[in-house]
N, C-alpha and C positions, 0 to 999 in steps of 0.2 A: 372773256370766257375763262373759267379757270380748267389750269392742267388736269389731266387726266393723270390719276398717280397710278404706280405699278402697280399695289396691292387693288387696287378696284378692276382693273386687268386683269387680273391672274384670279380674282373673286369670279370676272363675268364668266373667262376660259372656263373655270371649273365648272360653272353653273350647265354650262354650255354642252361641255363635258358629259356631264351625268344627264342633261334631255336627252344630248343625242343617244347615247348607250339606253337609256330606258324605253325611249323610243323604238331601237331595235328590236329589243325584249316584247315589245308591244306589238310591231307590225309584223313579225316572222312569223308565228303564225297565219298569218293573211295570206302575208307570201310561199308557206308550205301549202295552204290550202287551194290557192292560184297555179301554182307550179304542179300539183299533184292532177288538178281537172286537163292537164293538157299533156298524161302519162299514159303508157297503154298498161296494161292488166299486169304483164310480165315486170316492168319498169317498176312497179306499185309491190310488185309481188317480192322483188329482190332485195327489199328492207334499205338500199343504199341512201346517202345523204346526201342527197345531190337536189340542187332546184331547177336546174335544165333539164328536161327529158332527151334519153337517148334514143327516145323513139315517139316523134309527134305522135299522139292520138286523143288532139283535142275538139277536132271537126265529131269523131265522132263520140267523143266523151258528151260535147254539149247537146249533140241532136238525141240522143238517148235521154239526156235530162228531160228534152223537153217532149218526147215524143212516151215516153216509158209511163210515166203518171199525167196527169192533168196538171201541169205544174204554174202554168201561168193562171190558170183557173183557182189553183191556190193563193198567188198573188193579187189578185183579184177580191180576193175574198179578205185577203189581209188589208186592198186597200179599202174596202167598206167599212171593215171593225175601227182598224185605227181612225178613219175619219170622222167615224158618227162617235165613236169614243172622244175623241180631241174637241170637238163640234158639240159635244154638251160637256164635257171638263168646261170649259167658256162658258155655256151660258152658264153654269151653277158659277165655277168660280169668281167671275167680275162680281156682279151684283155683291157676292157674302163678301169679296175683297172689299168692297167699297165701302159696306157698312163698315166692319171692322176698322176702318182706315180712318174713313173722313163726319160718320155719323157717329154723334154721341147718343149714347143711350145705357141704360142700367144694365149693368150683367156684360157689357162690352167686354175687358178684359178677362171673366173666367172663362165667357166663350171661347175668347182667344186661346186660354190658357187646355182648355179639352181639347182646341183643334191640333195643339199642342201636341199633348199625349196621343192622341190617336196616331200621329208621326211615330206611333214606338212600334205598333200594332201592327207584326205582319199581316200581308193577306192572307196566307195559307193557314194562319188561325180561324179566320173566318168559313174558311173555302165549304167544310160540312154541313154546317146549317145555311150558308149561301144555296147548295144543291139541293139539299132536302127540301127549301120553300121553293125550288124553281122545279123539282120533281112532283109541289102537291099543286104550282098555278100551271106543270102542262106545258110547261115553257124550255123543257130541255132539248136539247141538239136544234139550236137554232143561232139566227143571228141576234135575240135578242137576250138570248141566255151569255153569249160572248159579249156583249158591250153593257147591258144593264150593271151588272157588277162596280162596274168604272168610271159613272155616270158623276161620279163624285171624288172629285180629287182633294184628296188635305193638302199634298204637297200644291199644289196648284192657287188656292185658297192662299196660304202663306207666302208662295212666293207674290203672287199678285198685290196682297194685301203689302207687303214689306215696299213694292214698287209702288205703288199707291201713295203709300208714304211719303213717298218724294216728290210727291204731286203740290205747287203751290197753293194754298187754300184761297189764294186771291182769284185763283183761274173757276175754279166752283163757284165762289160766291158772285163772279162777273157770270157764267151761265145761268144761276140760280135768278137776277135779276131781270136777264133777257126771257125770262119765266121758261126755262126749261125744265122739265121735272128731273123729278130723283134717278129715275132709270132712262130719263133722258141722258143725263149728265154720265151716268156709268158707260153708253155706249157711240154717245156722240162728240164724248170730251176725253172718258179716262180710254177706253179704248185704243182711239187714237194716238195717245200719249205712251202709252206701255206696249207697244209694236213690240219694240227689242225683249221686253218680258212674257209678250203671246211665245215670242219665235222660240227663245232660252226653254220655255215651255214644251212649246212643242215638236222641240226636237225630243226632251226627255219623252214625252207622252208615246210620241210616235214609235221610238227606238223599243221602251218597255212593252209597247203593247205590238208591236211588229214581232219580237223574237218571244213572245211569249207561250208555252210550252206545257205551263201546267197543267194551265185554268182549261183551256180547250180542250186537253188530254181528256178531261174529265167529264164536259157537259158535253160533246158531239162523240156521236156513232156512229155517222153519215160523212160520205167524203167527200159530199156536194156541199161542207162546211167545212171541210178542212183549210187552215191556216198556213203560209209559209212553213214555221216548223214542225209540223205535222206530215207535212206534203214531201220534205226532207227525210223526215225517219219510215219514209215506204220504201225507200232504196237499200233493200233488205230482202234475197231470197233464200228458200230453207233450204239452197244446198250449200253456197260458200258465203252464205249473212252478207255483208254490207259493200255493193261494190263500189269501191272508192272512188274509183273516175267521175262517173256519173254524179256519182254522191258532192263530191266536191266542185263540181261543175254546177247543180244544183246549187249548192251552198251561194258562191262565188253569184249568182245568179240575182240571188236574193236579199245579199248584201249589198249589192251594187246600187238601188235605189235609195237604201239609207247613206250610201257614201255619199252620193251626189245632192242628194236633200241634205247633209249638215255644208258642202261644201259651197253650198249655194246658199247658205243662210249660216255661213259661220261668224261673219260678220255683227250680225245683230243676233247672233247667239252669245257672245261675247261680251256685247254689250248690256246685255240682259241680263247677263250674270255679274257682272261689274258694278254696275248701277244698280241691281236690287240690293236694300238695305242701307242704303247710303243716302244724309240727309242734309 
């Protein structure tokens, strides 16, 4: 084995160093917003910087959450959009990864190269004429005006397509001779094989379209469609605007199923990202 020298020591300390400090930068918020749902009104009111409350009141900060708006009916609603969202990003994106990846055919790479560009292309450029043709097919404030938009992922397409890549071509052409077709092979070979790149996926799909705040702002009227963060911005009355307990109770509420969905799948999210691109 060879030594460990000081300078690779005092390289890792520092590395170690600046995660851990970043990391606090990153999770204090969480933990103001955790600390704050179990404060009473007064405690909230007194601006101090404190993360312990001086006075529990988070039995009833949480029951207000959930009794005050239809809150879990909001989560409910987020878990429909994100999943029939994630649940066709799939089927559109395997199949196009797979041509892209492993078919040859003409125009192969400038497709690639548009699916490219379209990666520059915010949504919210889109977002006007998205609404206008979903206000003249009739389709506004519903759930299909929340998920059609989404039905197509670039980033999804790419990263698949890059995992793909790392697919051996001996494993296709051995299904291809057991006579399995083409869209057999994308769902009973490559599928299989790109687990770690579904999950890497669908952590992203989930997270963006769980907190998403614009797009629904826009095409729902009706609060028998409201979303997670929709259902957060009602803890707001016209005499003292937004009461933070609750609100942050709420909040706390909401992220809690994203925490435990990446922790439970951080593993082969890791992986996913690791391995895509690598050949």
């Amino acid at each position: 084995m060879r030594p460990v020298s000081a300078n690779s020591s005092s390289g890792d300390l520092f590395k170690h160093a600046v995660l851990a400090v970043g990391s606090i930068f990153i999770l204090l918020p969480f933990a103001v917003m955790i600390a704050t749902s179990f404060k009473s009104p007064a405690d909230i009111a007194s601006g101090a910087l404190r993360l312990f409350p001086t006075e529990y009141h988070g039995f009833a900060n949480y029951a207000e959450a959930l009794s005050a708006t239809p809150l879990l009916r909001y989560m409910a609603n987020g878990v429909i959009v994100t999943a029939s969202i994630f649940a066709l990003q799939l089927l559109v994106a395997l199949p196009c990864a797979y041509a892209l990846a492993k078919l040859k055919w003409r125009g192969r790479d400038t497709v690639f190269g548009l699916i490219l560009f379209c990666l520059l292309i915010p949504p919210h450029a889109v977002a006007i004429p998205v609404y206008v043709l979903f206000y003249w097919l009739g389709i506004l404030d519903s759930y299909t005006s929340l998920i059609l938009p989404w039905t197509i992922s670039v980033f999804g397409i790419f990263l698949m397509r890059q995992f793909f890549k790392t697919v051996p071509d001996d494993l296709i052409d051995a299904a291809r001779m057991d006579g399995i077709s083409e869209f057999g092979i994308v769902w009973r070979v490559m599928l299989p094989t790109a687990l770690p790149a579904v999950t890497a996926f669908g952590i992203f799909s989930i997270i963006a379209h769980w907190n998403d705040y614009f797009w629904p702002l826009i095409v729902l009227s009706s609060e028998d469609y409201y979303t997670p963060p929709l259902g957060v911005a009602t803890f707001r009355t016209a005499e003292v605007g937004y009461v933070f307990g609750p609100l942050m109770a709420a909040a706390t509420i909401i992220i809690a199923p994203l925490v435990l969905t990446f922790l439970l799948a951080q593993r082969r999210f890791i992986e996913g990202i690791t391995f895509t691109g690598m050949k």
